[in-house]
N, C-alpha and C positions, 0 to 999 in steps of 0.2 A: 483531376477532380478530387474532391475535399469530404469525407462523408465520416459525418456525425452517427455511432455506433452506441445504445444503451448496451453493455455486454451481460449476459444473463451470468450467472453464479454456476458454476461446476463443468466449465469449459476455460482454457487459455483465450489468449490474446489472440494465437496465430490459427489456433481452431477457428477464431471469425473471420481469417482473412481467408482460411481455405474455404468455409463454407460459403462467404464473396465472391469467391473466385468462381464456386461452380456457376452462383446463383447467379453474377454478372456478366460469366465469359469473360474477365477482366484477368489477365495472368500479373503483370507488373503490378506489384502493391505491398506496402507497408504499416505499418503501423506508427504512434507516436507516444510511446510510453505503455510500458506491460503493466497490464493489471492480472494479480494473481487468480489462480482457478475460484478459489472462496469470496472473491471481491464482483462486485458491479457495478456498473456507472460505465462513466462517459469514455469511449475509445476516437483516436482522431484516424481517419483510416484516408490514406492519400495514395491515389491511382496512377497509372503513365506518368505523365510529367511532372507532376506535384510531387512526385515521391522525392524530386530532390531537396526539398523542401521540409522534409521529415524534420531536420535538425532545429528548425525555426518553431516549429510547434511543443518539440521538446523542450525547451526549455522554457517552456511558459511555466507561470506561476500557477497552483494546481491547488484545488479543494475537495476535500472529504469527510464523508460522514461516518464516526465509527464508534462501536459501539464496543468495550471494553468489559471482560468480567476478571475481575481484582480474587486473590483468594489463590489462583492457577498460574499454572507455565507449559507452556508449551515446547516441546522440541524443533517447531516451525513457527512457533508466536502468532499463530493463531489455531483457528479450532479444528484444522486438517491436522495436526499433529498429534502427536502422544501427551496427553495431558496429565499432570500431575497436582496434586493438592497443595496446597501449603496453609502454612498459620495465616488466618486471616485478621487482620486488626481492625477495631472498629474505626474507620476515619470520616472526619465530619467533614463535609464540603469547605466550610473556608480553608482548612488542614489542605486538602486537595488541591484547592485555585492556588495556594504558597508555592505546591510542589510541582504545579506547572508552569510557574515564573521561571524554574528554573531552565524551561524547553521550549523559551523565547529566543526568538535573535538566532546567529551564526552558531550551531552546538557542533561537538563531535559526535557522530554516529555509527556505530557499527552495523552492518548490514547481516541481516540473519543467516547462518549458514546453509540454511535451506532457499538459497536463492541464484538466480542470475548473474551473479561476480564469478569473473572468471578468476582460475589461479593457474597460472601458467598453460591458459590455451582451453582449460577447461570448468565447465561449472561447477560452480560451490556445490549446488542441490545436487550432481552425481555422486560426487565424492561423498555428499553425505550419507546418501544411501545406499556406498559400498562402503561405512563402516569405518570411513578413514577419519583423517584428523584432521581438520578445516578452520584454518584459522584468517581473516580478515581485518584489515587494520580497519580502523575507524576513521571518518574522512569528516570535511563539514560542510554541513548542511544548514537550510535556512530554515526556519519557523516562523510566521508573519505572527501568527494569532491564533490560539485554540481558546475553544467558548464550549462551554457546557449546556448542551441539548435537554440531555433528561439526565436528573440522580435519582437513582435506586440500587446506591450500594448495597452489592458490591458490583452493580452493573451501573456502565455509566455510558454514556451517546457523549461524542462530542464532534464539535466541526473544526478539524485543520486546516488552515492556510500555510501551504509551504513552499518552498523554490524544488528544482529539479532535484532529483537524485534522491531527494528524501522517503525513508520506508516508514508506513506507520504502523508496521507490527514491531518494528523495534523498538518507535514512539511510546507501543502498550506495554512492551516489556519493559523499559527504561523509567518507564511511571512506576510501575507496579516493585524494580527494583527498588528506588527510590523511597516509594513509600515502604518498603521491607516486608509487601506480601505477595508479589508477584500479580502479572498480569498477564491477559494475552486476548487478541484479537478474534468477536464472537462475529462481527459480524463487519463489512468491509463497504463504502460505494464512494466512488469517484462522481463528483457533482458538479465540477468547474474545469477546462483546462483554460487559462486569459481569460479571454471575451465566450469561448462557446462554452453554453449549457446543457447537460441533462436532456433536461426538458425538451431540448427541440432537438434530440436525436432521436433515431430510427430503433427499434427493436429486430432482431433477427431470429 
């Protein structure tokens, strides 16, 4: 079985599959793609036999809504982190839509150290929060399409289309490098994975 999950914001990925498990009596089950504790939207959540199946839905083409404040940084790249100020520059939206041409197409990515990449057997986010030193190569990733939502610099909504593996609080820090004032992810939601929506999943 195949079940379409909206995930609420300030729980994991696998908190919904234990709170599934009580609610369904269903023990075997997975997910298909984490979404972090700050994010919501769409989870693919596949039961008994479908779970082998996990891998086919992972690697679908995935969309989201996010909303960006330009100005900050985070130590997690987005708003769960230690945030810090920086010099804000005044930038005009065409300036903007140029320096997202750049995060078109095949890019290299690094993935945040506050995340799920293992390094030798273990995760980035422990390691970071024993204070060690966590470094990640940068890999590449796809970008179909980003469109601008709403501007209200230095806060901005936009909707990504991307391939597997891609993080888009890296997307916000790598913008906000780029433009030279820092950015980081205020707010998070997953709206597409292929063909399922949103819209016609389940709340838990």
């Amino acid at each position: 079985m195949i079940l379409l999950i909206d995930k609420p914001k300030g729980i994991t990925s696998f908190d919904v599959i234990r709170l599934l498990r009580k609610k369904l009596g269903i023990t075997k089950m997975g997910h298909a793609g984490t979404l972090d504790p700050l994010a919501t939207g769409l989870l693919i959540i596949a039961t008994d036999s479908a779970t082998k199946e996990i891998s086919k839905y992972m690697g679908l083409p995935k969309e989201y809504e996010v909303l960006i404040e330009f100005g900050k940084t985070s130590t997690t790249y987005d708003a769960d982190g230690e945030i810090t100020n920086c010099v804000l520059s005044d930038v005009g939206r065409s300036e903007f839509e140029k320096v997202l041409g750049n995060f078109i197409g095949e890019i290299a990515q690094t993935p945040p150290i506050f995340s799920a990449k293992k390094i030798k057997g273990v995760r980035a986010y422990d390691l970071a929060r024993q204070g060690k030193e966590v470094k990640l190569e940068p890999r590449i990733v796809r970008i179909d399409k980003i469109e601008i939502l709403e501007w209200n610099w230095p806060f901005v909504r936009l909707r990504v289309n991307c391939g597997k593996g891609t993080y888009i609080r890296s997307l916000a820090h790598d913008i906000g490098a780029k433009l030279g004032c820092g950015g980081y992810v205020k707010e998070l939601r997953r709206t597409a994975i292929g063909e399922f929506k949103v819209e016609n999943a389940e709340r838990i």
